[in-house]
C-alpha positions as CSV (number, residue, x, y, z in Angstrom):
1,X,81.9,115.7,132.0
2,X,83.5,118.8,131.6
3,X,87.0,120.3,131.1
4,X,88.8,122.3,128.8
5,X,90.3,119.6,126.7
6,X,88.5,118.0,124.2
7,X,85.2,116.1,124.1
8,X,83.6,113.8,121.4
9,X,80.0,113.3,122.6
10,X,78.0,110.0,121.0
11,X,79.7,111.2,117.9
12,X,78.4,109.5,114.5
13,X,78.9,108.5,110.9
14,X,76.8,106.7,108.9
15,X,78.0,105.7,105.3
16,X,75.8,104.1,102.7
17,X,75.6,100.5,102.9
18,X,78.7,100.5,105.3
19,X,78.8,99.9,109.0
20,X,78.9,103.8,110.2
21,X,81.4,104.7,112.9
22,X,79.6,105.2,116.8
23,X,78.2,106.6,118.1
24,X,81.3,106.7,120.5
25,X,82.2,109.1,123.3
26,X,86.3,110.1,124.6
27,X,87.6,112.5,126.0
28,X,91.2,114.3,126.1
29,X,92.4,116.3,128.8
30,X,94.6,119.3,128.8
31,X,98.3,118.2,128.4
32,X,97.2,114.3,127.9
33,X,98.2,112.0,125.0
34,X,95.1,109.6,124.3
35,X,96.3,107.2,121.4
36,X,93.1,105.8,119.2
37,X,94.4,102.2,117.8
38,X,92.7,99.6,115.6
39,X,92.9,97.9,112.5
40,X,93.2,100.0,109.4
41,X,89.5,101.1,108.1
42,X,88.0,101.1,111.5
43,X,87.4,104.3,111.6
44,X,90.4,106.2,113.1
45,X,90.8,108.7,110.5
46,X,87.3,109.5,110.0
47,X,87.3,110.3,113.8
48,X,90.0,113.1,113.2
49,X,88.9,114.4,110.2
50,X,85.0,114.8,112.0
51,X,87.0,116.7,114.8
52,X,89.4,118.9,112.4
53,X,85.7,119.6,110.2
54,X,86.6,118.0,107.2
55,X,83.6,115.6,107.3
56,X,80.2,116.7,109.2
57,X,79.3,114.4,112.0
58,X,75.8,112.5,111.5
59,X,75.1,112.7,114.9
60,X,76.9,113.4,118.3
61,X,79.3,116.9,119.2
62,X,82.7,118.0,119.6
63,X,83.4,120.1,122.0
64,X,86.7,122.0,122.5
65,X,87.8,124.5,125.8
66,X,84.3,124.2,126.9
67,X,83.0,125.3,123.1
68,X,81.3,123.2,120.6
69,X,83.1,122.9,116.9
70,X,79.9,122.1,114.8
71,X,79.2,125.8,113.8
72,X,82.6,126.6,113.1
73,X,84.6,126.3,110.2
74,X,88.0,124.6,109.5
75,X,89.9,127.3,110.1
76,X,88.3,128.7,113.0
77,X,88.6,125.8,115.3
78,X,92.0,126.0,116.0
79,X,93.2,122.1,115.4
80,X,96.4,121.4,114.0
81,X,96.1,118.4,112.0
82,X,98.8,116.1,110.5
83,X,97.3,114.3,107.8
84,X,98.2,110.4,107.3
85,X,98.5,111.0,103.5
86,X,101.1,113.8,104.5
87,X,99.2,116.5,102.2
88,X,102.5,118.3,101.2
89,X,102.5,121.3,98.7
90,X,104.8,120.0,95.7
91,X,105.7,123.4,94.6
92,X,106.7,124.5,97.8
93,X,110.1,123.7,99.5
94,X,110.2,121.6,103.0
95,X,111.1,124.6,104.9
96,X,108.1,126.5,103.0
97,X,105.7,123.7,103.8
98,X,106.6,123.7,107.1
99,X,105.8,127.6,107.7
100,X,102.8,127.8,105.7
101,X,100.4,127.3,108.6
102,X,102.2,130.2,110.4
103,X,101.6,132.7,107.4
104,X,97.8,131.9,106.8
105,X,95.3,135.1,107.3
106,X,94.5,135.7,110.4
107,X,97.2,133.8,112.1
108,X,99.7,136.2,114.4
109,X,103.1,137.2,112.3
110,X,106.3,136.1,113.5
111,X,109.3,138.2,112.4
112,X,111.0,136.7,109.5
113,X,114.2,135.4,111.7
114,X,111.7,134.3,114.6
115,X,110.0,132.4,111.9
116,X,112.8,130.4,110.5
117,X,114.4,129.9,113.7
118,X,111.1,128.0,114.5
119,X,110.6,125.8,111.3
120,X,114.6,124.9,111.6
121,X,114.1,123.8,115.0
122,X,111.9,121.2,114.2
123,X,113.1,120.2,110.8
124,X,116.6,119.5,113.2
125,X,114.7,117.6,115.9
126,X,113.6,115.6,112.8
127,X,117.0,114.7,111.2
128,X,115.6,116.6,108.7
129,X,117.3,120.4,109.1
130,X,119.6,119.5,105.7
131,X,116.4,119.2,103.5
132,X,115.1,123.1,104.0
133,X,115.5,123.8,100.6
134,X,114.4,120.5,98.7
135,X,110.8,119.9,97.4
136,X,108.5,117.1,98.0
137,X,109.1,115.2,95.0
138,X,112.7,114.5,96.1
139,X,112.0,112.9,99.4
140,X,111.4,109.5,100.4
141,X,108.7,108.5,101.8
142,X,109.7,108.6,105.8
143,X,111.2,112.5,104.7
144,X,107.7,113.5,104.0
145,X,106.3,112.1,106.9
146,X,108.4,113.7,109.2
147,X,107.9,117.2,107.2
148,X,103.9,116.6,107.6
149,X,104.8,116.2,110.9
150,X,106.8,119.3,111.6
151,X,104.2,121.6,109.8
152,X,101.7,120.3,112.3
153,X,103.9,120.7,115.5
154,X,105.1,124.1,114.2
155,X,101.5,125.6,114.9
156,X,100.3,127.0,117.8
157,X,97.0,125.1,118.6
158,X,94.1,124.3,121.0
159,X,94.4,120.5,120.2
160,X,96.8,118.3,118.1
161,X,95.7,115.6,115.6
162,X,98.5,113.3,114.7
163,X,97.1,110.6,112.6
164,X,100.0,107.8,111.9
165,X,103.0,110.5,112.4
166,X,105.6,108.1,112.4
167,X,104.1,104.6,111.1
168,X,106.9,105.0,108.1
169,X,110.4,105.5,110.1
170,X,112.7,103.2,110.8
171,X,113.0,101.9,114.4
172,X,115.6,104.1,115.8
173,X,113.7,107.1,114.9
174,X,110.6,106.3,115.7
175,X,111.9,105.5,119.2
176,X,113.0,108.9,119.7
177,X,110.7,110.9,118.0
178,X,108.2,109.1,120.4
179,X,109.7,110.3,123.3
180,X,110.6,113.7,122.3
181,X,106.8,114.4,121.1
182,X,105.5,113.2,124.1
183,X,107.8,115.2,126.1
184,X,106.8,118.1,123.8
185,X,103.1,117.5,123.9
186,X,102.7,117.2,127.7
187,X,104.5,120.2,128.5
188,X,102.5,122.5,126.1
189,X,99.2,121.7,128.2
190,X,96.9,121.1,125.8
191,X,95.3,117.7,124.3
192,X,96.6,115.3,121.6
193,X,94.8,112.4,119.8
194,X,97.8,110.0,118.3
195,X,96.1,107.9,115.7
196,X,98.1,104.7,115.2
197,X,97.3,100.9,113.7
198,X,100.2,99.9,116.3
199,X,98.7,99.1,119.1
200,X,102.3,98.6,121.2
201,X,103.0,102.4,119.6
202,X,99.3,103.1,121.6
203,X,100.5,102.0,124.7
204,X,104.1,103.2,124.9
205,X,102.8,106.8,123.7
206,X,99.7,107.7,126.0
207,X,98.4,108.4,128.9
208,X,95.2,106.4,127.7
209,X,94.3,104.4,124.9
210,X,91.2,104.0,123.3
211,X,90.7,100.8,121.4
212,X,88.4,101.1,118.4
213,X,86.9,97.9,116.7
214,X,84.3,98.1,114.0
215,X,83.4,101.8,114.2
216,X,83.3,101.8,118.1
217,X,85.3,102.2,121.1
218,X,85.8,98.4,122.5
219,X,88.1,99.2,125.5
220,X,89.3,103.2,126.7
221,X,91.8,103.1,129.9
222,X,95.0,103.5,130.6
223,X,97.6,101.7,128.8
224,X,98.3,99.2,131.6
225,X,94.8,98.1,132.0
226,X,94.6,97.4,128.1
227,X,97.2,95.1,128.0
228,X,96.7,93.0,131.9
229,X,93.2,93.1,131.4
230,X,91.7,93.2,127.7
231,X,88.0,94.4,127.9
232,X,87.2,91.9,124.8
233,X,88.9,89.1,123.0
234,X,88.8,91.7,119.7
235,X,90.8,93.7,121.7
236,X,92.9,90.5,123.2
237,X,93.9,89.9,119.6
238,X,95.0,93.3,119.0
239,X,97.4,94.0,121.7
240,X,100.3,92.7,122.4
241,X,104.0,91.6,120.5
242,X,102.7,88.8,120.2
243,X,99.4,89.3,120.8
244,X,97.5,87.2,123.4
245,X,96.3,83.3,122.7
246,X,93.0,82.3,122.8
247,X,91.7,79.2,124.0
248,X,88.1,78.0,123.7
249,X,87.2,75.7,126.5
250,X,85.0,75.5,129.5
251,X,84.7,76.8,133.0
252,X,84.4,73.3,135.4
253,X,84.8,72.2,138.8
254,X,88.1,69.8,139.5
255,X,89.1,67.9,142.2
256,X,88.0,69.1,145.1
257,X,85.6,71.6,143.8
258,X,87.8,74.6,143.0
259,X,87.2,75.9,139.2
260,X,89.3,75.0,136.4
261,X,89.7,75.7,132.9
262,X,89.5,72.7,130.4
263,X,89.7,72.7,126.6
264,X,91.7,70.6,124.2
265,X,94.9,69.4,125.5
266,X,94.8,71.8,128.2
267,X,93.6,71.3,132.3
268,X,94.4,74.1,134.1
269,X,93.2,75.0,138.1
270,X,92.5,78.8,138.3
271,X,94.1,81.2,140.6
272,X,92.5,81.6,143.6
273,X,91.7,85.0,143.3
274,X,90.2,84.8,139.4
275,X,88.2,81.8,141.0
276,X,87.1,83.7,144.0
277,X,85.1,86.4,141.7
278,X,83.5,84.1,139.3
279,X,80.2,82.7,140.1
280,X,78.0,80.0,138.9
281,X,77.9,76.8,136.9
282,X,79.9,75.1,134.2
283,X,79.9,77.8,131.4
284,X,82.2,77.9,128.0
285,X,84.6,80.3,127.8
286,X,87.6,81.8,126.0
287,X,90.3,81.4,128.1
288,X,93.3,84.2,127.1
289,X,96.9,83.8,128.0
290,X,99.9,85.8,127.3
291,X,102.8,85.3,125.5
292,X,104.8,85.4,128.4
293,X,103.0,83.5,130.6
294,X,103.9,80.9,128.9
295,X,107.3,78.9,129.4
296,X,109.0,75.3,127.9
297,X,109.3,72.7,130.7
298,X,106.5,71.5,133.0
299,X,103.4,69.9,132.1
300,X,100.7,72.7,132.1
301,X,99.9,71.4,128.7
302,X,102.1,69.6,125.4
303,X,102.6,71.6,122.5
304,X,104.2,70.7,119.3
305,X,106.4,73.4,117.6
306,X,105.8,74.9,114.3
307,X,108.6,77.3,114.6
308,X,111.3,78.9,116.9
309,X,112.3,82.8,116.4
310,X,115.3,84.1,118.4
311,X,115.1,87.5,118.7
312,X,118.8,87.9,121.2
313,X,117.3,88.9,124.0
314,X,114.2,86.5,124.2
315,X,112.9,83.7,121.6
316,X,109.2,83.4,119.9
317,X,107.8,79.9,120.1
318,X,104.9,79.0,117.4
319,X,103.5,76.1,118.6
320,X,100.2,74.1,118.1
321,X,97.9,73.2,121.1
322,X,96.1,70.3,119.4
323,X,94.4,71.9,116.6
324,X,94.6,75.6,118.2
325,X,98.1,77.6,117.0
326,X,100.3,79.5,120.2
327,X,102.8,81.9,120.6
328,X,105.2,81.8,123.3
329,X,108.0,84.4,124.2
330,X,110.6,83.4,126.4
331,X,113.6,84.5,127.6
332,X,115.2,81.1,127.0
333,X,117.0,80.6,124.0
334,X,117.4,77.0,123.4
335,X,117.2,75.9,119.9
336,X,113.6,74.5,119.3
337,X,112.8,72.3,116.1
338,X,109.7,72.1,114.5
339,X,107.7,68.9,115.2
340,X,109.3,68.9,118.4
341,X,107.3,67.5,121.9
342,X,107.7,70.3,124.3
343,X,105.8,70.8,127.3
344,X,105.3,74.0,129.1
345,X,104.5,75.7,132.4
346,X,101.7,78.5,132.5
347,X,102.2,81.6,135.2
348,X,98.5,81.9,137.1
349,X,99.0,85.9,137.1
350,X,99.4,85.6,132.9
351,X,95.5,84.3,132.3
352,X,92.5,86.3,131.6
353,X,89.0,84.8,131.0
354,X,86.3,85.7,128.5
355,X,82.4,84.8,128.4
356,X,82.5,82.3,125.2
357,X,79.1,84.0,123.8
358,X,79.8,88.1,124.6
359,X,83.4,88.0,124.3
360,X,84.0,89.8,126.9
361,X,86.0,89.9,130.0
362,X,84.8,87.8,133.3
């Protein structure tokens, strides 16, 4: 594969008596947004800090516009790095820290009003324009983020690293500092790696999403086939608000021969087009179904609820399948008490099926 984005190529780290990280292989294309997600200490940051320099692959290659990184150093590779720790100088002032990438040797010099104009822009963008003049010290927490995040964007660069940039912002912000960086990123044409624990940030950011579990990539596509069609159960578990139930059961022929799905307190017939592409025998499997597949009234299966969350516009059922613990979200928002009987319905289209020994997608 070649293009003039970036490419990480069987790239490795090993760390004494730890699971290392790879050796795992993505690619970003000029002008696209690929969002790595996974649980914290998977291996995320390490990723960007390999591609930025600051930690020396074991094994594997970055290559950048057709070049490969190894031989240079930091400076020379032209990545623009936003740290998750933020990385701020104290003695300098936001609007300082901000411009300091511009004025480092080598780098092309702005005119003085060219160069405020610039750092302003982004500090407004940020809700943060009023805090120019302040120091670290006297900002909170989701003020520093956002300044770690300007003197990143502020640069001009051949690829953007944006490890967690808005993980501590409240809701309203995040939502539009989303859009506007993926608006901003696009349109400059060149790649972006958006490092996130949120997996729903992952999908609502890029234009692919790599899924990393345990030092490796588990699932990479785009963000639709992540969620519809989880390559693994890991990856099942990670996704979603609420993520996807499991259910461990077994693959059997019903009444009449077609395949169904039975487990405890649950006899389900499979959709005729899931059933037409698996083959075989009985076989134990996970079977995986959505939140949303998932609605009170019918008799698909009897759940007893632990809890009911209404969130205005739809409601969050906990409920227990036997011993086995569900989350339903529904649009409905009768009042549920826990202990209650309730029976429910289950949508075909919502169920995916996993091998019970791989884990992985049928």
């Amino acid at each position: 594969m070649t293009h003039e984005g970036l490419i990480l190529s069987d790239l490795a780290r090993r760390f004494s008596g730890e699971a290392g990280i790879g050796p795992l292989g993505l690619d970003i294309r000029p002008g696209e947004i690929v969002a790595l997600t996974g649980p914290s200490g998977t291996g995320k940051t390490t990723v960007c800090r390999m591609i930025s320099g600051l930690e020396r692959p074991d094994a594997g290659e970055v290559v950048l516009g057709g070049r490969a990184l190894s031989a240079l150093p930091v400076q020379a590779r032209g990545v623009a790095h936003m740290f998750e720790s933020y990385a701020l100088y104290s003695h300098l002032s936001v609007a300082q820290n901000v411009a300091f990438p511009l004025l480092a040797p080598g780098k092309p010099r702005l005119g003085r009003d060219a160069l405020a104009a610039r750092v302003q822009e982004l500090l407004d963008v940020a809700q943060i324009g009023h805090l120019g003049a302040r120091k670290p010290g006297a900002l909170s927490g989701g003020q520093k983020q956002r300044v770690a995040l300007c003197r990143c964007l502020v640069q001009d660069a051949a690829v953007f690293l944006l490890d967690e940039p808005i993980s501590h912002l409240d809701a309203k912000l995040r939502n539009e500092l989303r859009g506007w960086i993926r608006r901003r990123q696009t349109a400059l044409g060149v790649p972006t790696l958006w490092s996130t624990p949120d997996a729903m940030e992952a999908l609502s950011v890029a234009d692919r999403v790599a899924v990393m579990i345990d030092g490796r990539i588990a699932q990479f596509a785009a963000p639709e086939e992540v969620y519809f069609r989880p390559a693994t159960t890991e990856v099942a578990r990670l996704v979603g608000d609420p993520a996807m139930n499991l259910v461990e059961g077994r693959l059997e022929a019903r009444d009449g021969g077609a395949p169904g799905f039975r487990g405890k307190g649950i006899d389900l017939a499979l959709p005729g087009d899931l059933a037409a592409r698996l083959s075989g025998g009985p076989r134990d499997v996970v079977l995986g179904l959505r939140p949303s597949a998932m609605s009170p009234g019918g008799r698909d299966a009897s759940l007893k609820v632990y809890a009911w969350e209404p969130f205005g516009k739809h409601a969050i059922i906990t409920a227990m399948l036997e011993d086995t613990m569900l989350r339903l979200k529904t649009p409905r928002l009768d009042r549920f008490e826990a202990n209650q009987e309730i029976g429910v319905t289950i949508d075909p289209a919502g169920l995916v099926l996993f091998d019970a020994t791989t884990r992985r997608a049928l």
